[in-house]
N, C-alpha and C positions, 0 to 999 in steps of 0.2 A: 890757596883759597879753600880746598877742599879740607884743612885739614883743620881750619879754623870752623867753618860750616859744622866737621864733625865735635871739636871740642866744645862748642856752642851748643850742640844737641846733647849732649852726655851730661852739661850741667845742669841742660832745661831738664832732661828727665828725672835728673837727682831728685831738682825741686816740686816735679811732678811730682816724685813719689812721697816724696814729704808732705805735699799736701794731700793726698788721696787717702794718705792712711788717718787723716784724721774727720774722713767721713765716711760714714755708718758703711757698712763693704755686706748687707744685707743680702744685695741683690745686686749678685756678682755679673749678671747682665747689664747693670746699669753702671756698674763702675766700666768694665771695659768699654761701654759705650761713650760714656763721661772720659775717660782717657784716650781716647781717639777727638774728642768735640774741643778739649784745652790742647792735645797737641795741634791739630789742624788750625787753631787760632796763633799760633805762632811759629808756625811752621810753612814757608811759601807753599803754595799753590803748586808751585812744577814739583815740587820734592816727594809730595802727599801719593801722584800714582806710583810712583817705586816701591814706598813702605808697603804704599796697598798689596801689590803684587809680591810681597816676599811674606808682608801675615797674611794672607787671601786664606779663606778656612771655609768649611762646607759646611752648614749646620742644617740636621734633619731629626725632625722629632718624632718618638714613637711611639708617645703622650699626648692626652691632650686632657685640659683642665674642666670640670665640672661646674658650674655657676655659684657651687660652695667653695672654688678653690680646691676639691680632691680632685686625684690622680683617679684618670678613668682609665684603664687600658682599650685600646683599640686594635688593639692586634686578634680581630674577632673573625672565623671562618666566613669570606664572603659565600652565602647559598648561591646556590648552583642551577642555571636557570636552562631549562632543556626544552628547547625550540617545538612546538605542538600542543595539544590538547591536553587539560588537565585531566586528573580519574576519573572528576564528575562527569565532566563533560564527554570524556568517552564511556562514562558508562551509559550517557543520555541518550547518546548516537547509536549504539549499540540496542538500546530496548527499543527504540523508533524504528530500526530496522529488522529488528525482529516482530515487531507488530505489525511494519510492512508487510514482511511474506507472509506471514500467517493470515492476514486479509487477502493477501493475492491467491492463498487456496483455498481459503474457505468461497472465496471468487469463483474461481476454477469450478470446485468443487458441485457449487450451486449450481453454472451453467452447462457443468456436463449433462449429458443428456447416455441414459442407458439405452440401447439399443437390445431389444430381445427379438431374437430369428424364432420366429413359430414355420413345426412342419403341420401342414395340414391332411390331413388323410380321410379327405371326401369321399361318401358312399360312390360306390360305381352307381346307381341310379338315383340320382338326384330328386328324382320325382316323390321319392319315401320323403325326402327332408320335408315338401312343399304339404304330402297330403299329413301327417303327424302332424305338421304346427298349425295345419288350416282347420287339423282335428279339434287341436288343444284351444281353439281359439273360436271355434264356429266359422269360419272363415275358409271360402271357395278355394283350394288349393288351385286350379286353375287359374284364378285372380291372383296367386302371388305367383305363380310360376308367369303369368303374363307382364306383370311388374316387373321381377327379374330378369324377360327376357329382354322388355323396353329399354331397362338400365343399363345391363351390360352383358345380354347376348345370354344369359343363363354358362356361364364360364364355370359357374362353382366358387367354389375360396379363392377373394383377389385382394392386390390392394390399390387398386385403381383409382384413382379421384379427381374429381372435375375440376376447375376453376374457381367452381363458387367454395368447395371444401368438402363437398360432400365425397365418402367412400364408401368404398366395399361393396359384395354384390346386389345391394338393394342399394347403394349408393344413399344413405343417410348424412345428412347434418351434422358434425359433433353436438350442438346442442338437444339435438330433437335425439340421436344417440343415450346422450349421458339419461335423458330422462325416460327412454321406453327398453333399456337395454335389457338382455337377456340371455343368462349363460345355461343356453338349452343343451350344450354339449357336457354343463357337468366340470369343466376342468377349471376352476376357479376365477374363469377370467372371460368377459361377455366382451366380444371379440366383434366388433363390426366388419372386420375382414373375413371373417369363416362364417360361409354358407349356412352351416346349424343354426348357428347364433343368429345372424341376421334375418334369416327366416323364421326366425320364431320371433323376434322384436316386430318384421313388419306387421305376422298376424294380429300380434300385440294391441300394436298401431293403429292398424284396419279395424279391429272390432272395439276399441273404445270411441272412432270415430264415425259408427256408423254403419259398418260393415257385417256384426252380428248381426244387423237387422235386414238385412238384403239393401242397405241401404249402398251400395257401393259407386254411384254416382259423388256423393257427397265424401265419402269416407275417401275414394282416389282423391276429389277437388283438395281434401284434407293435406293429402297426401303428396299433390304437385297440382297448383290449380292451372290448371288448362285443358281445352275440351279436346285438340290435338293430344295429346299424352290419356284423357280417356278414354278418347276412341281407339287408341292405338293398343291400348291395356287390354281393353275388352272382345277387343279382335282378337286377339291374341287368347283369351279366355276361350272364346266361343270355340276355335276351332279345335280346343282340346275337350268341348263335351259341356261348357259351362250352361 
C-alpha cells in the first residue's frame, strides 16, 4: 500500500512540475505557496502534517518594503534611552536652586542684625556733664541732673530700658530720640545710652519746650506729663540749689 501511495505521489509531482513551469515563477513566493495549495488538494489530509514537518522552514526578514516597493534597511541603531532628567531639565533644576540659596542669603543677610560693644568712659564727676549741656542750652543743670536721677538713679552711661521702649539715662523714646538727638561727645554716633550724649539731647529738649524761658512746669509736662514726675523732678532740683 505504501508503496503505491509513494508511486502515486512521484507522478503527481511530475505533473505538478509541468504545470508550474508554465506560469509566470515572478514571485517565487507565490509559486512555493501555489505548490503547497495544488499538492494539499490531492494529497489526504493525514499525509499533509508529515510533509509539513520534514519542509518546516523559519523565515525572518531583515527588510522591509517602502510604499514605493523600495527596499528600506531597518537594521538602524535603536537610541539609547537613560532613565532621569534630560540636560534641559537639569539644567532648570540646577538655576532654581541656585536662585534658591542666594535668596536664602540675601535673607540671612538682611535680617542679621550687627551688634557693636561700646566702652563708655564717663567723667568721674558727672555733674560737669549736667552743668556744660544746661550751659549750652540755657537750661538749669539741676533740672537735668533731677530728670536723670528720677529716671534712673543718675548711674551714668546705661542701657537700661522700660517696657514702654524708652532708654538710656534720661530714658528717651526712639522716636522723640531720632528727632532731638545729639552727639555732644563728638565721636560720630549720638548715643542715647551715653550720658554726654543724652544730656545734651534732654537740654536740647527742655529749651525748645519751654524750659529756656523758666518755663519748666510745662517744658517737664512736655517731657512726661504728670504732676507726680514734676514734683518729684523739682524736688530733686531744689535740693541741689535750683
Amino acid at each position: 500500500m505504501i508503496l503505491q501511495i509513494k508511486s502515486a505521489l512521484s507522478g503527481l509531482q511530475e505533473r505538478i512540475k509541468s504545470y508550474i513551469k508554465k506560469i509566470s515563477i515572478e514571485n517565487r513566493h507565490f509559486t512555493k505557496m501555489a505548490s503547497f495549495a495544488i499538492i494539499g488538494a490531492f494529497i489526504p489530509l493525514s499525509v499533509l502534517p508529515a510533509m509539513a514537518d520534514q519542509n518546516q522552514t523559519t523565515f525572518k526578514s531583515n527588510v522591509v518594503l517602502s510604499k514605493n516597493s523600495q527596499i528600506v534597511d531597518v537594521a538602524v541603531k535603536t537610541p539609547t534611552i537613560v532613565p532621569g532628567d534630560s540636560q534641559d531639565q537639569i539644567a532648570a533644576r540646577v538655576a532654581a536652586e541656585n536662585a534658591a540659596k542666594a535668596a536664602q542669603v540675601a535673607k540671612a543677610a538682611k535680617s542679621a542684625k550687627t551688634t557693636v560693644t561700646r566702652v563708655y568712659n564717663d567723667p568721674a564727676n558727672i555733674d560737669v556733664v549736667y552743668q556744660t549741656a544746661g550751659a549750652a542750652y540755657g537750661i538749669s543743670w539741676q533740672v537735668l541732673k533731677g530728670i536723670n536721677y528720677v529716671e534712673t538713679g543718675c548711674v551714668g552711661s546705661t542701657t537700661k530700658t522700660n517696657p514702654s521702649g524708652a532708654g538710656g539715662p534720661f530714658q528717651f523714646m526712639p522716636g522723640t530720640w531720632e528727632h532731638w538727638k545729639v552727639d555732644a561727645n563728638g565721636d560720630g554716633y549720638a548715643d542715647r545710652n551715653n550720658i554726654v550724649d543724652a544730656a545734651y539731647t534732654a537740654a536740647r529738649y527742655l529749651a525748645a519746650s519751654g524750659g529756656s524761658a523758666n518755663r519748666y512746669k510745662t517744658a517737664l509736662w512736655s517731657y512726661n506729663p504728670s504732676s507726680s514726675y514734676f514734683n518729684k523732678v523739682m524736688s530733686v532740683a531744689q535740693s541741689l540749689g535750683f
